[in-house]
Residue frames relative to the residue before (quaternion, step in Angstrom):
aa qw qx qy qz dx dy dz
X 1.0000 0.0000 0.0000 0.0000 0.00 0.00 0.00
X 0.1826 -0.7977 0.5409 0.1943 3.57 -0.71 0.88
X 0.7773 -0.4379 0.2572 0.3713 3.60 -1.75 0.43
X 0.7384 0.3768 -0.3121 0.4641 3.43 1.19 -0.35
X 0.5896 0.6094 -0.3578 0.3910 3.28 1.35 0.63
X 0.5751 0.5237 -0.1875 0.5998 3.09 1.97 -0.63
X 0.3934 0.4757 -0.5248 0.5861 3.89 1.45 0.00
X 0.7330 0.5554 -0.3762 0.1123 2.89 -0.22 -1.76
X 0.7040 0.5041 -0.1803 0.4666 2.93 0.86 -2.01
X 0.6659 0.5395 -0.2216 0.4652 3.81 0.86 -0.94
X 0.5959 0.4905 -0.2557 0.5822 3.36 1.60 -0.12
X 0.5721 0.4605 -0.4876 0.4722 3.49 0.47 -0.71
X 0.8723 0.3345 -0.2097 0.2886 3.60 -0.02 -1.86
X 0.6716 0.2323 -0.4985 0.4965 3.63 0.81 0.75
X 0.5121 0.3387 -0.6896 0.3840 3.43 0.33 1.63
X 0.4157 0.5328 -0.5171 0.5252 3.55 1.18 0.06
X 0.6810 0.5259 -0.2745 0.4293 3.60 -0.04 -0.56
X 0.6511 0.4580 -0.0992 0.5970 3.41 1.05 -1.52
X 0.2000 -0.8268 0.4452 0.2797 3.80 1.08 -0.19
X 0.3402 0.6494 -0.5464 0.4050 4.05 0.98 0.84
X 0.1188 -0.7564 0.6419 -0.0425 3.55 -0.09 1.50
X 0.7746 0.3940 -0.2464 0.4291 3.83 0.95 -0.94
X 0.5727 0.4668 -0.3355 0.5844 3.72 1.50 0.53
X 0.4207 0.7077 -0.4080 0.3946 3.83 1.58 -0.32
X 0.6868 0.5882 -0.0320 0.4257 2.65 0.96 -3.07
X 0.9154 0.1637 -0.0207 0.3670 3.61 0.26 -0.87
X 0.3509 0.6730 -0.5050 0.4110 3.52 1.54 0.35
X 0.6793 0.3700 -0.5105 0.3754 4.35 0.37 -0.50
X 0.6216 0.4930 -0.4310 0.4298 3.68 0.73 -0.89
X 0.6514 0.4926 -0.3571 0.4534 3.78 0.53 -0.50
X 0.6859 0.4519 -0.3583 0.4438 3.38 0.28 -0.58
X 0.6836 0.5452 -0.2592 0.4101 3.49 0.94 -1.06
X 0.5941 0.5842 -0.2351 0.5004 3.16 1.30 -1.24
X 0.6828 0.3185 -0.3506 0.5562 4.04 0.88 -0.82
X 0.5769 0.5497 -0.5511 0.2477 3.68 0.62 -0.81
X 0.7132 0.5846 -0.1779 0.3435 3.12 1.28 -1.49
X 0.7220 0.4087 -0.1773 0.5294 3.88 1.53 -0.52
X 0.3871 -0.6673 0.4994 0.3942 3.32 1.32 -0.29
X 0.1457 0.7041 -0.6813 0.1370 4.05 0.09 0.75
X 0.3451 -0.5935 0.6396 0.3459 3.06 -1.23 0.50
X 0.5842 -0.6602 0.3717 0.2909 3.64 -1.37 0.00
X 0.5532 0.5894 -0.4270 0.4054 2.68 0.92 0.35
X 0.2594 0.7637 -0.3291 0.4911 3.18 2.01 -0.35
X 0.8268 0.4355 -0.0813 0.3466 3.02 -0.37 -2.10
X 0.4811 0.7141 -0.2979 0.4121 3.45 1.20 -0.90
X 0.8831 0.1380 -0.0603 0.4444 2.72 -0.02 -1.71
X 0.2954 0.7342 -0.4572 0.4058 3.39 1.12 -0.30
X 0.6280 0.5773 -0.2714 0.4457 3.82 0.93 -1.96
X 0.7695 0.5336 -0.1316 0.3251 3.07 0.35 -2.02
X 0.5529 0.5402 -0.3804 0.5077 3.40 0.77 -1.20
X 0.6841 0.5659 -0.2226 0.4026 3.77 0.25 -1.80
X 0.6826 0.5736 -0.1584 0.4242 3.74 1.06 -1.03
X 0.7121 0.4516 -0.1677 0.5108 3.40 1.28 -1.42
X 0.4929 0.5743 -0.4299 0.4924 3.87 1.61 -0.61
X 0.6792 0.3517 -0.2836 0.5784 3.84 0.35 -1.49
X 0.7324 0.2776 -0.5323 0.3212 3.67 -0.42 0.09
X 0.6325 0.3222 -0.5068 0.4891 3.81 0.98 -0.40
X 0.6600 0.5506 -0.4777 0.1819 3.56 0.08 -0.13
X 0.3049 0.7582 -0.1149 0.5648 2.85 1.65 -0.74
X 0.9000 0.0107 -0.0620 0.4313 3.39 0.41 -0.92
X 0.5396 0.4312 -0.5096 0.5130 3.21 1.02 0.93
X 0.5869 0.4457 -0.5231 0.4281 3.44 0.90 0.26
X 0.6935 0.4712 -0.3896 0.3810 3.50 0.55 -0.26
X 0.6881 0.4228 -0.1924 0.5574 3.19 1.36 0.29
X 0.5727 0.2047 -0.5753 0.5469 2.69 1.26 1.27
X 0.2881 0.5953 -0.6224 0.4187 3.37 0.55 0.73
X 0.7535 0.4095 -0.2715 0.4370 3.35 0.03 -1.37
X 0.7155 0.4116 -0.4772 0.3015 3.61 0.30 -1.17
X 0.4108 -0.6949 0.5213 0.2769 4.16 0.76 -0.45
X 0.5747 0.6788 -0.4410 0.1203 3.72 0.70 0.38
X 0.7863 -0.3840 0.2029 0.4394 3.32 -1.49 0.45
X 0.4492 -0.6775 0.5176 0.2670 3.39 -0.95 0.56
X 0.8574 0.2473 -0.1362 0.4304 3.56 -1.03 0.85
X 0.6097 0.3898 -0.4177 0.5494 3.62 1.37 -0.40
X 0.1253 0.6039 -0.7800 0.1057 3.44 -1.34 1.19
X 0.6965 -0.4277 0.4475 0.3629 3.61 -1.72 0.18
X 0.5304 0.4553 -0.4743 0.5351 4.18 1.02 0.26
X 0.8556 0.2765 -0.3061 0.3128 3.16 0.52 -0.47
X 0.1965 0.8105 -0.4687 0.2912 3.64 1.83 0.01
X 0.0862 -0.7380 0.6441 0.1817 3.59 -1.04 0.01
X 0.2928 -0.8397 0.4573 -0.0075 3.38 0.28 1.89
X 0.5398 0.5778 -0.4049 0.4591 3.57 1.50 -1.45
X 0.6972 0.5019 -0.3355 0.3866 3.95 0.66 -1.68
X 0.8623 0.2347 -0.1521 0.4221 3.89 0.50 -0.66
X 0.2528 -0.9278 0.2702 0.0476 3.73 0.90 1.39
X 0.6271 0.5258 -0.2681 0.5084 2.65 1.59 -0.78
X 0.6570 0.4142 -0.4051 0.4824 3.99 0.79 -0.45
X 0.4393 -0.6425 0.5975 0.1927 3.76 -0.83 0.80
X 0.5143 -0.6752 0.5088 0.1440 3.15 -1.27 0.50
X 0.5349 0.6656 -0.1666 0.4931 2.67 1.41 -1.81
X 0.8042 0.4440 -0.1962 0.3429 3.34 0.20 -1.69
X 0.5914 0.5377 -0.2583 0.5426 3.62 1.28 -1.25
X 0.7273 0.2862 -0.3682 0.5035 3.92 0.55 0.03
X 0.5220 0.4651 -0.5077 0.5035 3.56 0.81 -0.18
X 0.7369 0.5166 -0.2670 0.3447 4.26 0.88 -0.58
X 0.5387 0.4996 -0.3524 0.5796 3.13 1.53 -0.46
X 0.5508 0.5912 -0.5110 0.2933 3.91 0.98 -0.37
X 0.3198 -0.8360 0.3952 0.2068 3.64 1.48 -0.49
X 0.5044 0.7465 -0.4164 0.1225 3.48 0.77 -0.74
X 0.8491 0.3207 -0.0418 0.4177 3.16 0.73 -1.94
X 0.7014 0.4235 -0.3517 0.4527 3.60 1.25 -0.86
X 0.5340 0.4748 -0.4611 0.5262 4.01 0.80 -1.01
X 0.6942 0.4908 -0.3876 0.3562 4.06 -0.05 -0.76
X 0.5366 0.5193 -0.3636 0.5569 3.59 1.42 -0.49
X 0.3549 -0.5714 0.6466 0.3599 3.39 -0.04 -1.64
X 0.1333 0.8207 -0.4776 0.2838 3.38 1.27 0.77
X 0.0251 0.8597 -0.5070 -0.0562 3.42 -0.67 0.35
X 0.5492 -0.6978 0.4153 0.1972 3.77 -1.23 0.94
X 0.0459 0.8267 -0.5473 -0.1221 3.73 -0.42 -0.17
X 0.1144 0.8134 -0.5701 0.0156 4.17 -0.53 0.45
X 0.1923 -0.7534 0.6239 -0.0780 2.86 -0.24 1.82
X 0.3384 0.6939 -0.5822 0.2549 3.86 -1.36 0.51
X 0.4023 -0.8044 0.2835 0.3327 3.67 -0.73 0.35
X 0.6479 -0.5393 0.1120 0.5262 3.59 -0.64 0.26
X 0.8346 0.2919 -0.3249 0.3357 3.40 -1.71 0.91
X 0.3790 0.7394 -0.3943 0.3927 3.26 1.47 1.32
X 0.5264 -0.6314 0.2996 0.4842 3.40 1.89 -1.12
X 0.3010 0.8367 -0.4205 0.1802 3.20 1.13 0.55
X 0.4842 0.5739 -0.2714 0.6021 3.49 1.56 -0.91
X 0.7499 0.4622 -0.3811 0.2805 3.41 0.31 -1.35
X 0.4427 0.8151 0.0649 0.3679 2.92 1.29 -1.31
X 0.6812 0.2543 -0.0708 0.6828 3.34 0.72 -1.13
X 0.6425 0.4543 -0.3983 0.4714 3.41 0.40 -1.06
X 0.8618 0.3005 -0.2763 0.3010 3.56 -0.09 -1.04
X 0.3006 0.6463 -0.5311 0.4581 3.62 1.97 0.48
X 0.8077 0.4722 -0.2368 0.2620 3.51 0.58 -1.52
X 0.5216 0.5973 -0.4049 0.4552 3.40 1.63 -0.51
X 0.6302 0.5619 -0.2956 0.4469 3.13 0.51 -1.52
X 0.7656 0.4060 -0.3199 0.3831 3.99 0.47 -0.41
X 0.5324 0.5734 -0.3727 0.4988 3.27 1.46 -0.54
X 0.7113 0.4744 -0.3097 0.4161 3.58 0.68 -0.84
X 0.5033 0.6024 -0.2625 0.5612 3.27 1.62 -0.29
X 0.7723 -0.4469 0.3142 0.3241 3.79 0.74 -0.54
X 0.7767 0.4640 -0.0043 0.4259 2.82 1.36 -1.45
X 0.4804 -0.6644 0.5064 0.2671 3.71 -1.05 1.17
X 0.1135 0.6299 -0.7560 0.1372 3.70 -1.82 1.28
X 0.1629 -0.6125 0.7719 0.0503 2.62 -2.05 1.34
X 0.2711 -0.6776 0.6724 0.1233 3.36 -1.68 1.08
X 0.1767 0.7580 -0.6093 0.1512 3.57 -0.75 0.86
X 0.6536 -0.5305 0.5206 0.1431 3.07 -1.58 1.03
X 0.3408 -0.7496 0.3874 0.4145 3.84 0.20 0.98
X 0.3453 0.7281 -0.4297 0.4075 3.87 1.60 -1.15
X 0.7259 0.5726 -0.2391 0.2966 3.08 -0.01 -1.80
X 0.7708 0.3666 -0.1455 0.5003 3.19 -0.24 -2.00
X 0.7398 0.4041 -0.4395 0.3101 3.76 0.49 -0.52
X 0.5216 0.6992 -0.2943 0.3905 3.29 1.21 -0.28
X 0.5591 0.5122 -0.2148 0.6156 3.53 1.28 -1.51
X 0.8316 0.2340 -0.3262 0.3837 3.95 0.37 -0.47
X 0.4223 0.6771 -0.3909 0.4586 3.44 1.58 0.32
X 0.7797 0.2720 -0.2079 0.5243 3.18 0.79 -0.97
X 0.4672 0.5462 -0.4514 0.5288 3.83 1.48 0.35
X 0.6349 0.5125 -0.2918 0.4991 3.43 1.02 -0.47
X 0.7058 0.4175 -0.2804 0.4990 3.69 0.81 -0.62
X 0.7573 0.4639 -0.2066 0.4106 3.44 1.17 -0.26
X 0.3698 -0.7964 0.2293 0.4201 2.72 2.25 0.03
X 0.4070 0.6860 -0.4287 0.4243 3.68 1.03 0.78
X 0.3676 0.7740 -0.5065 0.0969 3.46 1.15 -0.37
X 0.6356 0.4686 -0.2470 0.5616 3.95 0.75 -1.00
X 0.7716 0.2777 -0.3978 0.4113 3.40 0.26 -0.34
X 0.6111 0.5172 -0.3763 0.4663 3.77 1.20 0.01
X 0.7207 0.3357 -0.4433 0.4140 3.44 1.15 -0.16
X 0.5524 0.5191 -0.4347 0.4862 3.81 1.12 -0.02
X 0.3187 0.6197 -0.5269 0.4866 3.84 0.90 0.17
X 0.7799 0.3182 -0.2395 0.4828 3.84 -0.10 -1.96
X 0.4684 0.6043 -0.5883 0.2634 4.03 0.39 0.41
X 0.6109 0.4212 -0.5642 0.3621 3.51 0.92 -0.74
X 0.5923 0.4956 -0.5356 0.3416 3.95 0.59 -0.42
X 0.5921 -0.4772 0.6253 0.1753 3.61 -1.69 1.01
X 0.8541 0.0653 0.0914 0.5079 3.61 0.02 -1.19
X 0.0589 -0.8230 0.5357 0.1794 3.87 -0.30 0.64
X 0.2757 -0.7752 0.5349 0.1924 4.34 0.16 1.04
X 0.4284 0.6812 -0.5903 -0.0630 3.76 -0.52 0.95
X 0.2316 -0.8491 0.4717 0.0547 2.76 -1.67 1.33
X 0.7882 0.2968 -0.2345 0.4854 3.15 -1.37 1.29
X 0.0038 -0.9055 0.3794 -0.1898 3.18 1.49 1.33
X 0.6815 0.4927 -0.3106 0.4431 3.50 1.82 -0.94
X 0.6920 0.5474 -0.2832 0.3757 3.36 1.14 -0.06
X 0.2655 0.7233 -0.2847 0.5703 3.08 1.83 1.04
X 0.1278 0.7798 -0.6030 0.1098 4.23 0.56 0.60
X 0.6756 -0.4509 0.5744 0.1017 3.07 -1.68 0.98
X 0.7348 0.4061 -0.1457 0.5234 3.37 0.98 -1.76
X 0.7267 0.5083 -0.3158 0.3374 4.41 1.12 0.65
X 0.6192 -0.3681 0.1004 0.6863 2.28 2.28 -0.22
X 0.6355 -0.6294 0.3438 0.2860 3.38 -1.25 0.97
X 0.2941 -0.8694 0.3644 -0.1578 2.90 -1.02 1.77
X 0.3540 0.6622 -0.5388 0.3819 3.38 1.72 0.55
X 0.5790 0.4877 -0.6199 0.2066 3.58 0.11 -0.03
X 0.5906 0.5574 -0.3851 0.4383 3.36 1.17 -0.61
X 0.4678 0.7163 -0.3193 0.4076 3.72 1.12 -0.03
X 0.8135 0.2567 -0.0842 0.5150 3.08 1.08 -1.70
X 0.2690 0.7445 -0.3909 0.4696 3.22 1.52 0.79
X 0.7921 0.2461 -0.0714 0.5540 3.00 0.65 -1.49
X 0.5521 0.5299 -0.4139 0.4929 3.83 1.18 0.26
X 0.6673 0.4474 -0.2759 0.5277 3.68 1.15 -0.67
X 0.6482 0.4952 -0.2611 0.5162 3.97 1.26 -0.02
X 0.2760 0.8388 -0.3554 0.3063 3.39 1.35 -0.19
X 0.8452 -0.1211 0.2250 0.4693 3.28 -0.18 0.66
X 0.6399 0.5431 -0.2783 0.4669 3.37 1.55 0.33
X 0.7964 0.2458 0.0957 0.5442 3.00 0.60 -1.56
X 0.2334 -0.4010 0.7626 0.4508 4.89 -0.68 -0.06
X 0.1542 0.3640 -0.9030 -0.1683 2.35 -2.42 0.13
X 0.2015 -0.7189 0.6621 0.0649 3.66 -1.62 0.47
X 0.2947 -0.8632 0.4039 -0.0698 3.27 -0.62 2.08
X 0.2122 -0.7448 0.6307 0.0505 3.49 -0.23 0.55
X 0.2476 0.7352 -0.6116 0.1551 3.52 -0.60 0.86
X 0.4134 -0.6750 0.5594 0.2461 3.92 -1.54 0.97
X 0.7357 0.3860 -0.1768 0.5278 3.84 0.84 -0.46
X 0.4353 -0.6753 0.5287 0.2738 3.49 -1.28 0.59
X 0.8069 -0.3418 0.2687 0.3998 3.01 -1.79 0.67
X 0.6360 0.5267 -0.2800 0.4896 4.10 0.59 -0.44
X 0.7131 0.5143 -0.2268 0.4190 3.33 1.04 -0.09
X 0.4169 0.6822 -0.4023 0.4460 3.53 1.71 -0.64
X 0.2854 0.7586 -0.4855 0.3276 3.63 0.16 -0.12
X 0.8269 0.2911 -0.0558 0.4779 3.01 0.43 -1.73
X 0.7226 0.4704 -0.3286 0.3856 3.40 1.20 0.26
X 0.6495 0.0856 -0.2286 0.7201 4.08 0.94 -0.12
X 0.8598 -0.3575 0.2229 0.2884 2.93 -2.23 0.77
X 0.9162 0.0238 0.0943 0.3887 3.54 0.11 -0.75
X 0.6797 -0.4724 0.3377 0.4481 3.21 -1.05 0.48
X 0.7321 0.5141 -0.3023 0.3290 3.78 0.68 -1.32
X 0.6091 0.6146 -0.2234 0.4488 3.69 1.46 -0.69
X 0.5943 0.5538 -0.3256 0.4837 3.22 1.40 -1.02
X 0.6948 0.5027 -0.2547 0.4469 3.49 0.76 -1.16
X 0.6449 0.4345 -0.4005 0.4847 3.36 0.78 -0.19
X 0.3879 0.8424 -0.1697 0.3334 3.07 0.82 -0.90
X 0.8220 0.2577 0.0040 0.5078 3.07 0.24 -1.97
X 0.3057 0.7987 -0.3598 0.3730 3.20 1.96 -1.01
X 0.8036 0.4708 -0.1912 0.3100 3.24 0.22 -2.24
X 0.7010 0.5916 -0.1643 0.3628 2.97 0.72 -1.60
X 0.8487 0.1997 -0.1793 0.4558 3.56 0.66 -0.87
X 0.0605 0.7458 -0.6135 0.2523 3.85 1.59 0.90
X 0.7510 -0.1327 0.1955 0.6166 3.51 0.17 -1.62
X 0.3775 0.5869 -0.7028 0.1385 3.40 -1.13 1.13
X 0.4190 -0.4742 0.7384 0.2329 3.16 -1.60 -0.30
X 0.1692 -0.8033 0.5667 -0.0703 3.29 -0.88 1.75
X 0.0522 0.6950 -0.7147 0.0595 3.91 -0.69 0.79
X 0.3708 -0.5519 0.7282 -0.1662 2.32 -1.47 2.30
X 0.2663 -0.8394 0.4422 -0.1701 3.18 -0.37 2.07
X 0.3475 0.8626 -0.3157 0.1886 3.61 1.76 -0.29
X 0.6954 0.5626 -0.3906 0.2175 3.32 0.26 1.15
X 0.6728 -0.4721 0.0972 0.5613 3.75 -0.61 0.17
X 0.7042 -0.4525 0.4687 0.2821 3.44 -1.71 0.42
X 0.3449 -0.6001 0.6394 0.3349 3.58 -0.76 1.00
X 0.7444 0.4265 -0.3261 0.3969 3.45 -0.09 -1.16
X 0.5938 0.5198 -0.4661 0.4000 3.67 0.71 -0.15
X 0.7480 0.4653 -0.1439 0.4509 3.15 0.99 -1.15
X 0.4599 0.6278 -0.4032 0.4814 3.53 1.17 -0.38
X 0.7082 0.5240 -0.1783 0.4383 3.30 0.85 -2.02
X 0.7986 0.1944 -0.3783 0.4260 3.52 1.00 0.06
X 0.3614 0.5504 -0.5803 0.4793 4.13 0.96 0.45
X 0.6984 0.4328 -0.4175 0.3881 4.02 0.71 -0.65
X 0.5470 0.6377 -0.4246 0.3373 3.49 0.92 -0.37
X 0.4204 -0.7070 0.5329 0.1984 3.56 -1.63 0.91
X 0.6394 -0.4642 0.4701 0.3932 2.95 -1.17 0.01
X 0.6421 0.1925 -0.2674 0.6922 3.64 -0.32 1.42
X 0.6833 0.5541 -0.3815 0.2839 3.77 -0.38 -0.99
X 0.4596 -0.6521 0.5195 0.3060 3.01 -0.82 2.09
X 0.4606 -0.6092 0.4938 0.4158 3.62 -1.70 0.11
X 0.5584 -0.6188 0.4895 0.2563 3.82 -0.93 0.65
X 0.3253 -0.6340 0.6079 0.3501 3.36 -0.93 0.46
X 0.5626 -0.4949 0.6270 0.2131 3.68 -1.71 0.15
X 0.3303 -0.6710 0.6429 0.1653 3.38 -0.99 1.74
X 0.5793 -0.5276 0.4173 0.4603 2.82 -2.06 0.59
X 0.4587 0.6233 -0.5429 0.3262 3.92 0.39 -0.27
X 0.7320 0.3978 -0.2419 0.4974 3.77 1.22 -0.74
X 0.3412 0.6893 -0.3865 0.5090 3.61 1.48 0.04
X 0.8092 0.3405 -0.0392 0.4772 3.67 0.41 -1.83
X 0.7779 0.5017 -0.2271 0.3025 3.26 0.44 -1.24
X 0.0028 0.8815 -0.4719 -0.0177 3.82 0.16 1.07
């Protein structure tokens, strides 16, 4: 074994150690590449580093979208901005920039009925921030209230909502399908009391603000409630026909009774 094999090897395992896998992989072709151009080293250096700091953010926006759970395939290329006029384009990329409102605790709300793009929408807000830096969970409101029911029954309820702080943005969708009358629903209350001016969360909801009623205990909770939510946000007023309605008729034959809409089309936005 020669002396530049015993660097070599003695090099790899204190960047293993040093955890720089993307300066390990690509430090012989570099070196060779300056021996061969005359770089100064300081060149090479940073040349390493620069090469090191890409793989570690990439790296970490993929693991964050793991975590964030969002729809597959809905991003803001595929939105159909022309179909919902009233949401700006313009404006939805100036939100995904994230800096100033997610740093507030600012929060989003897109109200419209089902099969307009509200899911899509949200989802492809939340990608578009991860690539940006920034931590999102997507979650069925159903869901998440459940997970803090049974954190509540196990007495964990505070520590399960200070868990969702490391998320930046929390995505729940379909908030109206939440009822008071399936089970008791202030935890989702103190959700949105413990995010207050702290934390975005971005709501997705089929029914207007007059309609919450049917979702936490009382009239006095709702109002607070709604209180929170619209301190600071940015409301889109979704109000138009259903793609999927309208799909469901371009598929129709000639003759062909119209079909009713599964519940999977009921929920799915």
């Amino acid at each position: 074994m020669t002396s530049t094999d015993i660097d070599a090897a003695r090099l790899t395992l204190a960047l293993n150690e040093l955890r720089l896998p993307a300066i390990k992989a690509l430090w012989p072709r570099f070196t060779e590449q300056a021996d061969k151009e005359g770089w100064p080293a300081a060149r090479l250096l940073s040349a390493l580093v620069e090469h090191e700091l890409a793989e570690r953010d990439r790296r970490r926006i993929e693991r964050h979208l793991a975590q964030a759970r969002l729809l597959p395939g809905k991003t803001l290329e595929t939105f159909d901005f022309a179909a919902v006029p009233m949401v700006s384009k313009a404006h939805v990329g100036a939100i995904t920039a994230g800096d100033s409102w997610i740093g507030k605790g600012d929060n989003i709300l897109l109200f419209g009925p089902p099969g307009v793009g509200k899911s899509h929408l949200s989802s492809a807000i939340g990608l578009a921030l991860v690539e940006n830096g920034y931590r999102v969970l997507f979650t069925r409101t159903t869901d998440l209230v459940q997970k803090l029911q049974q954190a509540r029954r196990d007495l964990a309820l505070e520590s399960a909502i200070a868990k969702l702080d490391k998320f930046h943005l929390l995505i729940l969708d379909d908030i109206a399908y939440v009822t008071k009358d399936q089970a008791e629903t202030s935890v989702l209350f103190e959700l949105i009391s413990a995010r207050y001016e702290r934390r975005s969360m971005l709501i997705t909801a089929n029914q207007p603000f007059g309609a919450w009623n049917a979702i936490f205990p009382d009239p006095a909770m709702t109002l607070a409630a709604v209180d929170r939510l619209v301190h600071h946000a940015t409301i889109f007023e979704m109000n138009v026909e259903s793609y999927r309605r309208k799909a469901a008729e371009n598929a129709k034959g000639p003759g062909r009774p119209p079909q009713k809409a599964s519940p999977a089309d009921m929920t799915a936005d």
